[in-house]
N, C-alpha and C positions, 0 to 999 in steps of 0.2 A: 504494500500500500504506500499510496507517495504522501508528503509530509511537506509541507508549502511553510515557511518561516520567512520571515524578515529581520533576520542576521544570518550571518555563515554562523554553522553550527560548526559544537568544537572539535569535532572530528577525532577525539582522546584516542577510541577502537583502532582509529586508521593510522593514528601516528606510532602507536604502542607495539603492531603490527609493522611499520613501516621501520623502525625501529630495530628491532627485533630481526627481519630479513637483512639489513644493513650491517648490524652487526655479526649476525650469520656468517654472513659472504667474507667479513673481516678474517673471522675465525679460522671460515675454515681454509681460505687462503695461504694464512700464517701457519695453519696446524698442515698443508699441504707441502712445503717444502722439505722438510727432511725424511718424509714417507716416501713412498713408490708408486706402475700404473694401472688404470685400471681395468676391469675386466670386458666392461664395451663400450667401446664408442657408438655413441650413436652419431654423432654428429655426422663425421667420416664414413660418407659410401664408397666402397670399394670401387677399383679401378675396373675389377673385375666384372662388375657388376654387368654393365653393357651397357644399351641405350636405352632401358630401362621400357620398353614394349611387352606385350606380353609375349611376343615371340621371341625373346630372351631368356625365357624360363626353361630351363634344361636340367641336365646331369651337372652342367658344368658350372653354367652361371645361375644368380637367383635374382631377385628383384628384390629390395631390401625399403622400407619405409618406415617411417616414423609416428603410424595413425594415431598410436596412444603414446606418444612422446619417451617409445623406448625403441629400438631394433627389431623389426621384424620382416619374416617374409611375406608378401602383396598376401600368396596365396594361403596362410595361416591365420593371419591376423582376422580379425571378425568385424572388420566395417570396408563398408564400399568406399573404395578408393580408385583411382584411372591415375594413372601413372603414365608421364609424358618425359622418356628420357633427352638427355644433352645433344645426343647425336641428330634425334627428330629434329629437335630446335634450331641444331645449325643448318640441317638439311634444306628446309624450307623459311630460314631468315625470321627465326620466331622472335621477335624480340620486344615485342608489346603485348601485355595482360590479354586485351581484346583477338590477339592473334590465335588463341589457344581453345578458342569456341570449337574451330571446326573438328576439333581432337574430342569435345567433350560433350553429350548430349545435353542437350537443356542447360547449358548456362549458356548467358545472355551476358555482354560486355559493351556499355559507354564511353568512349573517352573523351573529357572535354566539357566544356559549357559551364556555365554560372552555377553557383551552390558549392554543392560535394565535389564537382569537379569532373564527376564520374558514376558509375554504378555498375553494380556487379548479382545476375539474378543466378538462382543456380537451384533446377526444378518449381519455376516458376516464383520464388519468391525471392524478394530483394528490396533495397532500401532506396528512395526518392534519391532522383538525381540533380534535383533541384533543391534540399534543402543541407548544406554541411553542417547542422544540427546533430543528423543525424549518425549513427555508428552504420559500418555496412554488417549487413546480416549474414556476408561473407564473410569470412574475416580474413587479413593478410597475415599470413607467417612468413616472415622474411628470416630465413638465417635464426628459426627458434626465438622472432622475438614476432609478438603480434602488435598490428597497427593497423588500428580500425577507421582512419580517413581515409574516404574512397578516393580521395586526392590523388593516393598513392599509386592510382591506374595510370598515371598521366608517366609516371617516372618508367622507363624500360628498363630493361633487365640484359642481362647478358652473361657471357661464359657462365652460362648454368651447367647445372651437373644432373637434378632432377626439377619437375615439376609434380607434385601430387594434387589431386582435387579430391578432398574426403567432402561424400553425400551424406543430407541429416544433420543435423543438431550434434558438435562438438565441444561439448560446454562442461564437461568433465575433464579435459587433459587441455584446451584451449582458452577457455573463460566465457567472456562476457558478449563477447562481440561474432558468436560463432553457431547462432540460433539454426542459420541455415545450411551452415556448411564451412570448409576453409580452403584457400587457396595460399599451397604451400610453395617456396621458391625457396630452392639451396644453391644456393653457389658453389663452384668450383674450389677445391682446397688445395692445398704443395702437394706437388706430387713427390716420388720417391727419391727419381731422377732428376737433373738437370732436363728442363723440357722449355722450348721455345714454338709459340705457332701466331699466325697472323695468317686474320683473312681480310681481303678486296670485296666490294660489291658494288656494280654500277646500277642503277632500276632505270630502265627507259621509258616506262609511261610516266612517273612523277619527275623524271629526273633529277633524281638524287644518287649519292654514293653514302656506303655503310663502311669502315674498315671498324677493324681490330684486331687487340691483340695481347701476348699474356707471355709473361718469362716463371718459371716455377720452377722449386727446386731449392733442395737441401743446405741450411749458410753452415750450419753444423751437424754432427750426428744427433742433436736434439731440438735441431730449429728448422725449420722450413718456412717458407716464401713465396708466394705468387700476387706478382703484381698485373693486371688486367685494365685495358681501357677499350674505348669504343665512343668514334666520333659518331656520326648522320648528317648529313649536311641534305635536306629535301626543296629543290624549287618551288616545286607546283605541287603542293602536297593538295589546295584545292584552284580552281581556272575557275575565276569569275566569267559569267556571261555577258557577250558584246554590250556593251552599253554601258555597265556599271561605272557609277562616278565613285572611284578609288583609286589611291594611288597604287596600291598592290595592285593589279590586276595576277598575277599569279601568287596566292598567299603560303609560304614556303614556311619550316621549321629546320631548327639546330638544334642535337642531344649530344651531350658530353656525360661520360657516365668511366669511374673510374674509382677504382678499387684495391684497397691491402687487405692481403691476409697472413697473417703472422701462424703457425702451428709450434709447438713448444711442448716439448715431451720431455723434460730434465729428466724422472726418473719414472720407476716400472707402475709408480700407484697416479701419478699424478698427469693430466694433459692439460692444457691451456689453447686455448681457439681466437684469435680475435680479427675482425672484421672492421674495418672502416671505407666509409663509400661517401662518394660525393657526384653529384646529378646536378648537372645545370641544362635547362630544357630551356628554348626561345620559338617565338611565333607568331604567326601575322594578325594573333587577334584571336578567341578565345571561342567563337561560333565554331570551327572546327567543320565538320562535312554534319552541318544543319541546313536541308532542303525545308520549303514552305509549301503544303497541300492545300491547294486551295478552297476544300471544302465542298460542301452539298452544291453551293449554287455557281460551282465551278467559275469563279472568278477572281483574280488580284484584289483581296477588299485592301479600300484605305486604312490610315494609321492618323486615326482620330487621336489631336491633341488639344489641350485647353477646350474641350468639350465643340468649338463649332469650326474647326480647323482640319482638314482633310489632307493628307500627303497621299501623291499618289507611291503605289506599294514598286511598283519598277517592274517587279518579277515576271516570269513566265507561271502557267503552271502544269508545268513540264517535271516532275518533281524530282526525277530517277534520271532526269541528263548527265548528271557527274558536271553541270557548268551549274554557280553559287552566281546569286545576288546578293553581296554583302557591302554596302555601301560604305563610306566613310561617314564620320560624326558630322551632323550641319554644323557649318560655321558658326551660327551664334552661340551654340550649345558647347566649341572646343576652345572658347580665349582663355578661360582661367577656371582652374580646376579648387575648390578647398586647400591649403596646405596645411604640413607637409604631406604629399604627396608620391608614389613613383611614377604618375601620369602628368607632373606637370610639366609642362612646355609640347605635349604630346601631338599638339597639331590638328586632331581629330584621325589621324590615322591610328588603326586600332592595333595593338600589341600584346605579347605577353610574354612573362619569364619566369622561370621556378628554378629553387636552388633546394639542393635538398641532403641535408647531411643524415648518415647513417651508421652509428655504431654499435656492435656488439661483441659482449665478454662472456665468454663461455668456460669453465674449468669443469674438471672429472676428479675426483680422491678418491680412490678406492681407501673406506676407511677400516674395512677388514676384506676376507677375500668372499664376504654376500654382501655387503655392505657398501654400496657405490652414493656419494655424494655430489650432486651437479645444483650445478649455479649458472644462469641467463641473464646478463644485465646488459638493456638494451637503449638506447637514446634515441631520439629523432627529433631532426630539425629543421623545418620547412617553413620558406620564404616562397609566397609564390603570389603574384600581381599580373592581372593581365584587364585590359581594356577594351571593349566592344559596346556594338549599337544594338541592344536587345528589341528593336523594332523587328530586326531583320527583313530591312527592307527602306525607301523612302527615296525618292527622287523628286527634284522643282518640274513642275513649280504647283504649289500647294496653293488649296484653295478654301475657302469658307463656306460653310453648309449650315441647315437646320436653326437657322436664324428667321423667326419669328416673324410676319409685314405686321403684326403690331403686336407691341410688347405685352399692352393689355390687355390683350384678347387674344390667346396664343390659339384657341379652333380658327382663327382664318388661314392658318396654314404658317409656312415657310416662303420667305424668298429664294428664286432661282439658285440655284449653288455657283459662286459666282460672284452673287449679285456685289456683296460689298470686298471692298478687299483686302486681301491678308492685312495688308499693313498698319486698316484701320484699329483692327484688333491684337496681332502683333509687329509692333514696329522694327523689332530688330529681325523676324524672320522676311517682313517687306521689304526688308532695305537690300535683303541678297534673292529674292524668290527670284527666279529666271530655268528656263527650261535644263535638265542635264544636271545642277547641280546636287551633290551628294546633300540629301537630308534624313540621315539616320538619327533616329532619336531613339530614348528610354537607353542612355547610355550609363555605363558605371566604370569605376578602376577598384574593385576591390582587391583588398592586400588578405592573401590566409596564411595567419601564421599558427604553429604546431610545433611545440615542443612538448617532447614526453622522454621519461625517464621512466623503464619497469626494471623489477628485481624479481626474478623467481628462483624459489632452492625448491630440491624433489630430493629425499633419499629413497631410494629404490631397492632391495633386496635381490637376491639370485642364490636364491637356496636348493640346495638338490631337491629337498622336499615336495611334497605337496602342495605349499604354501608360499606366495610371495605375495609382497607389498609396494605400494610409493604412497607416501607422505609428501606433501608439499602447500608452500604458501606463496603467494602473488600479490607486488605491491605494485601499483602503477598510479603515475602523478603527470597530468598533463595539464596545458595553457595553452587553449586555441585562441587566437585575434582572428576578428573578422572586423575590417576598417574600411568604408566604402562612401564614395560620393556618387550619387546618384540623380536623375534626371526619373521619377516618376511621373511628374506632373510637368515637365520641361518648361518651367517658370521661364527662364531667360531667353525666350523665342518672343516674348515679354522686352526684356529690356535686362542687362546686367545688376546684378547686387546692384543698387547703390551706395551701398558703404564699403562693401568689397570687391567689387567687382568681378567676383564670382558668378561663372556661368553655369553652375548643378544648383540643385533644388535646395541639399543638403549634406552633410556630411554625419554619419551614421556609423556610432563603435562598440562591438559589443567585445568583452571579454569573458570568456566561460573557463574556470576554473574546475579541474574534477581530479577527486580522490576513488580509487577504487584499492581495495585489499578483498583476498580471498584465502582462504584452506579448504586444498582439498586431498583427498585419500581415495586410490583406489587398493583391493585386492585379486588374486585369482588363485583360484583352489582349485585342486586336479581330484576330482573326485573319483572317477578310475583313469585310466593307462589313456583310455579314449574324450572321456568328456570332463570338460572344466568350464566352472561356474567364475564369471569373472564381476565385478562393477566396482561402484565408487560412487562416492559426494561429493561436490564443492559448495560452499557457501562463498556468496559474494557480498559485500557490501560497498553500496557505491554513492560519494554525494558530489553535485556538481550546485556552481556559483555562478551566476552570471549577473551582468551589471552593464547596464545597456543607457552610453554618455552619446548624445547631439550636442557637438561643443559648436555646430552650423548653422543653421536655416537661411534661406532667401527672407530678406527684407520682405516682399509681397505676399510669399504665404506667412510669414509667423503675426502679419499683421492683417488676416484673415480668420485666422483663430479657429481654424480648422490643421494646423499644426503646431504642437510643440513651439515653444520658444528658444533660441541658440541657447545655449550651456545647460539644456533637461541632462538628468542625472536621475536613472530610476532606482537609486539604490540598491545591495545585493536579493535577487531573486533565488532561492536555495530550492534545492531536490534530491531528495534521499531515498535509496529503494533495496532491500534487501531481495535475497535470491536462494532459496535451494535447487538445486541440481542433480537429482541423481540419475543412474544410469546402470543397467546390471545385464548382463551379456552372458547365453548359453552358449558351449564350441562344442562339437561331435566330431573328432575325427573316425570317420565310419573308416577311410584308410589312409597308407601314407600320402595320397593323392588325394583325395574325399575329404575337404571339412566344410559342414554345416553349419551355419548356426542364427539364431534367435536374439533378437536385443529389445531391450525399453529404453528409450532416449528422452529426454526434458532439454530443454535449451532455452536462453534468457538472455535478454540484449535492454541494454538502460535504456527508461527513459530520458526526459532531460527537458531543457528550454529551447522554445523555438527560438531560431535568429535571424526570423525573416520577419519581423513585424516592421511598418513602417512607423514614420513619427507622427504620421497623422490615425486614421482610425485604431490603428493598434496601441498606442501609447498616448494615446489623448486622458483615458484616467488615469494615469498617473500624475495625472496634474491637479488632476481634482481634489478638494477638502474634504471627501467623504471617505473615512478609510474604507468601508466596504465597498467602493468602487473599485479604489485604488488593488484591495487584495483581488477584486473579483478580475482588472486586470490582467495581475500577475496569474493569477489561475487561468488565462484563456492561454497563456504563453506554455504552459506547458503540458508535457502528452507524456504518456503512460508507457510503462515498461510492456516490451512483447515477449512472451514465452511460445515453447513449444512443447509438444508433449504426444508422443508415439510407439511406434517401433518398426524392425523390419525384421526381413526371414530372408539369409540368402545361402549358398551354396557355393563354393571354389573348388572346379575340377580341374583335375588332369590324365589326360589318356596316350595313347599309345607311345609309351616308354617319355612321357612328359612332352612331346611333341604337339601336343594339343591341348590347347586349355578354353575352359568354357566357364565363365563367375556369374552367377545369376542373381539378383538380389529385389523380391517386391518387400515397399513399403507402403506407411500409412503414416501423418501426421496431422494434425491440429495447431493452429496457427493463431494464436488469441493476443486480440490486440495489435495487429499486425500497423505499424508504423506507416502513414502516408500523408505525404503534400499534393495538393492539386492548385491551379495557377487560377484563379479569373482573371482572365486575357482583358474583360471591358473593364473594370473596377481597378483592375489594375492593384488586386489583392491574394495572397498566399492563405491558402486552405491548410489547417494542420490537424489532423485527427488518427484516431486509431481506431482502422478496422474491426467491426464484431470479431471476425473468425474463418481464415482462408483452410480448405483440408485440403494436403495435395496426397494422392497416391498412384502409385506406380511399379514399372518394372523395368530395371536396367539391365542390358546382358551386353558384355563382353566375352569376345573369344580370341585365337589367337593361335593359327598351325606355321608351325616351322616345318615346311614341304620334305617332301624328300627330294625334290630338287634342291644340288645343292645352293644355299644359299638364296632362296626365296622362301621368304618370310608373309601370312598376310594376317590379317587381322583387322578387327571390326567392332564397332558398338551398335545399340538398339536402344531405344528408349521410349516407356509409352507412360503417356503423364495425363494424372486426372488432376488439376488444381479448379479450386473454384471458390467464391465465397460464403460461405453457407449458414452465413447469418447477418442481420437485416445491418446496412452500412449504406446511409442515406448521403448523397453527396447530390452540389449543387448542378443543375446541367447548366444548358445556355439558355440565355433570354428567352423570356414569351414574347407575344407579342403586347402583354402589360408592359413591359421591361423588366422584370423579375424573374430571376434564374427558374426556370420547370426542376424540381428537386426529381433524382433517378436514385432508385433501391439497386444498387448491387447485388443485393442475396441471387444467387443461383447462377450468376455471370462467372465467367471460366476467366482466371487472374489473367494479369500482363504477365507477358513475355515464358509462355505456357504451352509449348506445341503439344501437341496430341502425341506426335509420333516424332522421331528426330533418332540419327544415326550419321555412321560413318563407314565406309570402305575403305582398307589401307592396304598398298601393295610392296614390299620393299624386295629390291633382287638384286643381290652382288654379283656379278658373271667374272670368273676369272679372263686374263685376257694373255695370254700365254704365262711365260713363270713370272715377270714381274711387276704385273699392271691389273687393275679392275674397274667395269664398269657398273655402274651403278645407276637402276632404275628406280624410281619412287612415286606414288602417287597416294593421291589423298581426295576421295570423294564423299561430301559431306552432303545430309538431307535435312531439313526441317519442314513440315506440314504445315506450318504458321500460326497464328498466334496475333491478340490486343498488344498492343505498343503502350498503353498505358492504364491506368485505371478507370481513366476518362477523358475522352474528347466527345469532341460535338458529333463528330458523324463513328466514334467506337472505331477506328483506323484499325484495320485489321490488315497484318503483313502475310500475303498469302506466300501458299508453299513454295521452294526454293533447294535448289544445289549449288550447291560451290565446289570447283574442281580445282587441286594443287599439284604440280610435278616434278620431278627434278630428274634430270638426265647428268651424271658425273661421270669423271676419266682421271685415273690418277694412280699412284704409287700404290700396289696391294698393299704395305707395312702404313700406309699411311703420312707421306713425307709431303707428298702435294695432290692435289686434285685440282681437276677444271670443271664447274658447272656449270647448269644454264637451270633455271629454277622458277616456275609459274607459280605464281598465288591468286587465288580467283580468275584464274583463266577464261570463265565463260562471262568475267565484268559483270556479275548477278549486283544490282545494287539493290539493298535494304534497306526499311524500315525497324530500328533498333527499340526508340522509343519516340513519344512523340507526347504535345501536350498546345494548349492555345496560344496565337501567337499575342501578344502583347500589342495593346492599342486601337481594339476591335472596335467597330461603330457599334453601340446598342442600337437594339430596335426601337421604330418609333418615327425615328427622322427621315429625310427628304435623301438620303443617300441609304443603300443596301447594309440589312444587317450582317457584321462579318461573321466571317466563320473560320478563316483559317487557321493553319496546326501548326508546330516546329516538329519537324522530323528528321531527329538525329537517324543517321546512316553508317555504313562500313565504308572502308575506301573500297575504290575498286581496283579492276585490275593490277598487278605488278610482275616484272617480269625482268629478273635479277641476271648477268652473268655475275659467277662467284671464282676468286681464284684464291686455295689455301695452302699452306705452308706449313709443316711441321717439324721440328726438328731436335 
């Protein structure tokens, strides 16, 4: 239950706890050096391992993961995982989160846009990509440390070593942020030997190159080292369509992504792991590959501002061209931004940049020979600013509508649209209206910043016994900024501040402070030789702080009195929310090949405070003398914790001498309180509520034959998904013809981004080429049956079925020393509908011009189509 206060509470549990893990990690540091190593690494996947497919699984090699944050084999362990190894990744240039759909049935990947930055759905559920309030209901595991800002999709990845995708609710061994699932990414460690490799990539439909590269290897007999980087340099990552008044006419990005890994083995009981990364990402502006649908009445509606102001929209509505309408800022709206700033001087040309630090501390004690001790101390530190026209869309010359032939008698109608002009009502958008010119409006530069700090210890057991344990606690302390000037109401199309001379409406800062500490224990007992009864608890306790300063406003609205006054200060807003979690799991190995098994799963993701209210209707009682307004405020700002609560039944086979493997696995889950934003595009206001109750079930199957050809490998996923919402979840539609939203029941609607059916075909074939040379074929064909793009739009946007097809043709050294590719991604230029939601600035109904309807829909890129040339040595 949540707990609404007006002070920070004292947090005593959290620090005493926090405390305690701090002092831990001191301990057993210092009590680690004159001891010796320990009995498993987990961290460390062997070399051996392979490229981590299921067609990898042999006599010889195994697939080794981390589901329950110990070493185990894919086909032993008892949860659904899809395992995507290092060699796939380089094959086909995987090097972005979203890349990695086509490997995975039913997850759904965003990159980009205002808010979160991103989203990530995975068997139909997932967390708004529009509000960075939010935690994702994925959760990220980078390198054993979790980082729940979906921000973190924007940042690539590289020299990996595996990728895992655990299905369900992992909130026993991962925490808070992992209701639906996690998406795990390991990086590559020193290897034994001296090793050096770099690879070239040129792409011809965006025209961009990709290089990288990595030196590894031993500085002592107990130190190892691999250092790793990786530039991008992309032109045209999107082609505006002829006309666009921008200066990008092709909007390009730059990734720098670079990385130490330190391994430190001094003696036989003790290891040490440490990682440090650093990501600087740049870009023409933060809209990313967002096409505009023009809705039921198939046409460009305007972008209705100051209520009788009309821009025309520019666009086609051609949605799937792969050619953008993304205009630059109108003039009046880019002379002077709030400061300080990272958009000022910015021109109205739109931008972005992320910086993104990453560290993690990892150590092993074996503190007897069952007795292993591990420690995760992880950081992050994210700087990311970027600037865009969230009209999406706007060209001169603008015009005036829905203005009244007399004021006192508004039934005589309207004058012609036309009739008076801009200028009389806004004089600074009059003084530049002229045909061609760029007038994007509803612009912002918000800055997200993220710094977190987690600590986690685990002692784990490994007793020949029957019986083994892990014990462990999790302290995480984080500081999100969200710092933005914004253009809602695009006052200065009006006339500049006159005291500042500030061209945004206002400047808007919110900071959210959160503690969370948890303990949790699992066990697993071997009841006989064949079946073992496994589970565990966590308890979480989480409270977060936020305090939401307008040190801004335009002169013209704070002297309207329908916003805020410059220096509002809504004092600390607190939220607290406790969490059980357990989780208990049967395993049958019917044989060495044969395990079965049974689970109950729960899963828990905080609530917290919205941080999309604006300073006008959302924070207007905070100014009021009525404290019951004022708390009744702070309670509209916040939404409720989502849980989960299930199970699933699957099966891991392997047949003829392990050459064939087949993993089966249906589930059932319940979805309560399920976290969502929705946008009104005309009011130009953020929806924040939590769904009654999504239930998704299904059946995922993996297989995976290593041919008796030599060296053809294939394998394949299936997936059939029922999600839907199955209890009553009232949300608002689009205008009537009153002007007033038609309210739409969700109950019985099949969720966003929720295919029926969805799979993949994989083909891989080494061909030897006399004694010293191999060729290498590969393909990758992926299906989805389609699926709602969001929770709500005006016309239910529905992305119908679709393939995507990937290849790679290689030639190169059989030991591995160089290679030459040539490598397709989306070959057949399938372009999609990811997510989608109202566009911002819609005409309500009523007036002398057409009521809007249009959508933002975010998309995939398309085609790409890479020579690769690599090196290893």
């Amino acid at each position: 239950m949540t707990r609404l206060h007006t002070r920070i509470a004292s947090g005593k549990g959290a620090n005493a706890l926090r405390r305690t893990l701090l002092g831990g990690a001191a301990i057993a540091a210092f009590a680690a050096m004159p001891q010796a190593a320990f009995a498993q690494d987990e961290e460390v996947i062997e070399e051996e391992q392979g490229d981590g497919g299921l067609t990898d699984t042999n006599n010889d090699t195994v697939i080794l993961v981390q589901a329950r944050r110990q070493t185990e084999t894919l086909q032993e362990v008892p949860v659904t995982v899809t395992v995507i190894g290092g060699e796939t990744l380089q094959k086909f240039n995987v090097d972005n989160v979203a890349d990695v759909t086509s490997r995975v049935p039913t997850l759904n990947v965003q990159v980009g846009g205002s808010g979160s930055g991103g989203q990530i759905s995975l068997r139909g559920i997932g967390s708004s990509n529009i509000s960075s309030a939010f935690d994702s209901a994925v959760a990220f595991d980078f390198d054993g440390v979790v980082v729940s800002s979906s921000r973190l999709v924007q940042a690539g990845f590289f020299d990996t070593a595996q990728i895992d995708v655990l299905k369900g609710p992992q909130s026993l061994f991962f925490g808070k942020s992992a209701s639906a699932g996690v998406l795990s990414i390991r990086s590559a460690n020193p290897t034994s030997t001296w090793e050096v490799g770099a690879t070239a990539n040129y792409e011809f439909e965006e025209e961009g190159y990709l290089i990288n590269g990595y030196i590894s290897g031993p500085i002592t007999d107990t130190l190892g080292i691999r250092l790793a980087a990786q530039y991008n340099d992309v032109d045209e990552f999107t082609v505006q369509a002829p006309g666009t008044p921008a200066v990008n006419q092709e909007r390009g990005l730059t990734d720098f992504i670079g990385r130490l890994t330190l391994d430190w083995e001094p003696l036989d009981r003790f290891r040490a792991n440490l990682k440090l990364q650093y990501v600087r990402n740049e870009n023409d502006g933060a809209l990313g590959t967002s096409q505009i649908g023009c809705g039921a009445n198939g046409r460009a509606d305007e972008i209705v501002v100051l209520g009788v102001i009309a821009i025309p929209a520019g666009y086609d509505c051609n949605s799937f061209d792969d050619q953008f309408f993304q205009p630059d800022v109108a003039p009046p709206l880019a002379q002077s931004v709030p400061t300080p700033s990272e958009a000022e001087g910015f021109g109205g040309v739109p931008f972005g940049r992320t910086d993104l630090f990453f560290g993690r501390l990892r150590f092993d004690l074996d503190l007897s020979d069952t007795l292993t001790l591990t420690s995760v101390s992880g950081y992050v530190d994210l700087d990311a600013t970027d600037v865009d026209s969230y009209s999406y869309g706007g060209i001169g010359p603008a015009f005036t509508f829905g203005i009244p032939i007399d004021a006192t008698n508004p039934a005589l109608g309207f004058l012609p649209p036309g009739a008076v002009p801009v200028g009389a009502i806004a004089p600074a958008l009059g003084a530049v209206n002229a045909p061609g010119i760029p007038l994007g409006v509803g612009s912002s530069d918000p800055t997200n910043t993220l710094e977190q700090f987690s600590q986690e210890l685990r002692l784990a057991s490994n007793y020949d016994g029957p019986f083994n344990f892990m014990i462990g606690a999790f302290y995480e302390s984080r500081e999100f900024g969200f710092d933005t000037a914004e253009q809602a109401v695009n006052i200065s199309l009006i006339a500049p501040d006159p005291i500042t001379g500030f061209t945004f409406d206002y400047d808007r800062q919110l900071e959210t402070k959160t503690e969370a500490a948890s303990v949790f224990g699992s066990i697993t007992f071997d009841l006989t030789d064949q079946l073992q009864l496994s589970g565990g608890l966590r308890y979480t306790d989480e409270s977060k702080t936020q305090t939401i300063s307008i040190p801004y406003v335009h002169s013209f609205l704070s002297a309207g009195g329908a916003f805020v006054s410059s220096g509002f200060f809504s004092g600390p807003i607190d939220f607290d929310d406790d969490n059980f979690s357990p989780e208990v799991t049967l395993r049958y190995q019917a044989t060495d090949d044969i395990n079965l098994f049974a689970s109950y799963k729960t899963g828990f993701k905080s609530g917290g405070i919205d941080n999309s209210a604006l300073p006008s209707f959302g924070l207007l009682g905070f100014a009021s003398d009525d404290p019951a307004v004022q708390q009744a405020t702070a309670d509209s700002l916040i939404f409720e914790s989502e849980t989960t609560e299930g199970g699933e039944i699957g099966a891991k086979m392997q047949f003829a001498d392990r050459t064939v493997t087949l993993n089966a696995t249906a589930y059932y889950y319940v979805f309560d309180d399920l976290q969502v934003q929705n946008f009104n595009a005309t009011t130009i206001q953020f929806v924040t509520s939590n769904a009654g109750e999504v239930t998704t079930q299904g059946i995922d199957l993996e297989f995976g034959w290593r041919t008796p050809i030599e060296g053809l490998n294939i394998s394949g996923t299936l997936a059939w998904l029922d999600a839907e919402y199955t209890d009553s979840f009232v949300q608002p539609g689009p205008d009537g013809v009153d002007g007033t939203p038609d309210d739409i029941d969700l109950d019985g609607r099949r969720a966003s981004q929720a295919p029926e059916f969805a799979g993949n075909f994989a083909v891989d074939w080494s061909i030897p080429v006399g004694d010293s040379f191999e060729l290498n074929l590969a393909g990758n064909a992926a299906y989805n049956d389609g699926y709602f793009t969001d929770e709500l739009t005006f016309d239910d946007l529905f992305q119908d079925s679709f393939w995507t097809l990937d290849a790679n043709i290689g030639f190169g050294d059989a030991d591995g020393k160089w290679r030459l590719s040539l490598i397709g991604v989306n070959l057949t230029d399938e372009i999609i509908a990811i997510t989608s939601g109202g566009r911002p600035f819609l005409a309500p109904a009523g007036l002398n011009i057409p009521q809007g309807d249009d959508i933002v829909i975010t998309q995939n890129r398309g085609r790409q189509v890479f020579v690769q040339a690599q090196v290893r040595f």
